[in-house]
C-alpha positions in Angstrom: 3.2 20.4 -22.4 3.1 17.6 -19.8 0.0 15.9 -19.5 -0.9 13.6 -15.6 -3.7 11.0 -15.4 -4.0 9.6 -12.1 -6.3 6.7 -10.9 -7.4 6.2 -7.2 -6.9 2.3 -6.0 -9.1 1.8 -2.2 -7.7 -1.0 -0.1 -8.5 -2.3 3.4 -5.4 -3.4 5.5 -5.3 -4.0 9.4 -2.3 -3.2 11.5 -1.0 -2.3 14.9 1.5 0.6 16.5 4.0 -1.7 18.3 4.5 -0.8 21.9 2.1 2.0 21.7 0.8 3.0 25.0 -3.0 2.9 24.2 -5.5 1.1 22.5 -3.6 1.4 19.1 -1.7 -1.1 20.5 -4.6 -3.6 19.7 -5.3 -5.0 15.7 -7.2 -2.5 14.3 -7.8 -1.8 10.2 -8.2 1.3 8.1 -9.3 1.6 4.2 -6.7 3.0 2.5 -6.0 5.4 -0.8 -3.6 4.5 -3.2 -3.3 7.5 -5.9 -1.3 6.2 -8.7 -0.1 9.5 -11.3 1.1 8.7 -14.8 2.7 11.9 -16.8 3.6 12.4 -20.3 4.5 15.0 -22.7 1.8 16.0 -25.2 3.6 14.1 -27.8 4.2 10.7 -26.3 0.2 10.3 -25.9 -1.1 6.8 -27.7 -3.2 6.9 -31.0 -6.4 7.3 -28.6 -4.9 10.6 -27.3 -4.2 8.5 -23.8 -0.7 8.5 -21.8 -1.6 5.1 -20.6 -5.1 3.3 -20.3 -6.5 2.5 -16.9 -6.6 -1.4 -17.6 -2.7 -1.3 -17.7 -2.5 0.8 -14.3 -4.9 -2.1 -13.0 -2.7 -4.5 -14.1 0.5 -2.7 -12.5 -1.1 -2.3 -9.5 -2.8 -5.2 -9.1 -0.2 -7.3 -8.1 0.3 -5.1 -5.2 -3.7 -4.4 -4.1 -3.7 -8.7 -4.2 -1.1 -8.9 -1.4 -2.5 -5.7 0.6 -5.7 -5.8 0.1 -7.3 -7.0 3.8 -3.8 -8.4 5.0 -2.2 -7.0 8.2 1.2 -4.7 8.5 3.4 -5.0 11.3 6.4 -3.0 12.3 9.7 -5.0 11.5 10.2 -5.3 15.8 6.5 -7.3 16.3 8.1 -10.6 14.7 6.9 -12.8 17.7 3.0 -11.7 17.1 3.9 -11.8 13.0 5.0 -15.5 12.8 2.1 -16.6 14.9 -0.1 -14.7 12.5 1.4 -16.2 9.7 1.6 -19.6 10.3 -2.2 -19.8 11.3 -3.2 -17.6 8.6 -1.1 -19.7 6.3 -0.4 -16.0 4.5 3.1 -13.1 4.0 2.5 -10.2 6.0 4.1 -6.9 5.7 6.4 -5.7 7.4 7.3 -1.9 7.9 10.7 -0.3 9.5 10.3 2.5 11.2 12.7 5.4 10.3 13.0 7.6 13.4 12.7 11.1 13.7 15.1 13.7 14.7 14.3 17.1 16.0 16.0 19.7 14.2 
């Protein structure tokens, strides 16, 4: 039998829609979910009858959350707004690309 845990990280991260035509073209933030899902078969539990203990997902994660955690994500096109950003905030931002879609 296979056996899931999952455990539910909340983070805060501010972004903007690069050449968007509205006001989502402005900084704006939204608190996001993070659901992290461990599995396991019934026999590769630990001696406490765990597949993994939450402190070690924290500690996986955390490295992550640190960096996201009230930072800012820009697509990989807004470079000239992103360096300005860093260099003032003296922080790495993230950068996303944006895969386009196709109609089928």
């Amino acid at each position: 039998m296979k056996l899931v845990c999952c455990k539910v990280f909340t983070f805060d991260m501010a972004h903007r829609l690069y050449n968007h035509e509205s006001k989502c073209l402005n900084f704006h933030g939204h608190t996001y979910h993070l659901e992290v899902y461990c599995r396991a078969k019934d026999d590769c539990l630990d001696d406490l009858g765990r597949i993994m203990d939450f402190s070690e997902i924290d500690a996986i994660t955390k490295k992550y959350l640190e960096k996201w955690d009230h930072n800012i994500c820009l697509n990989e096109k807004d470079t000239e707004i992103g360096k300005l950003i860093e260099k003032e905030q003296k922080n790495k931002l993230f950068f996303f690309l944006v895969i386009q879609q196709r109609k089928i």
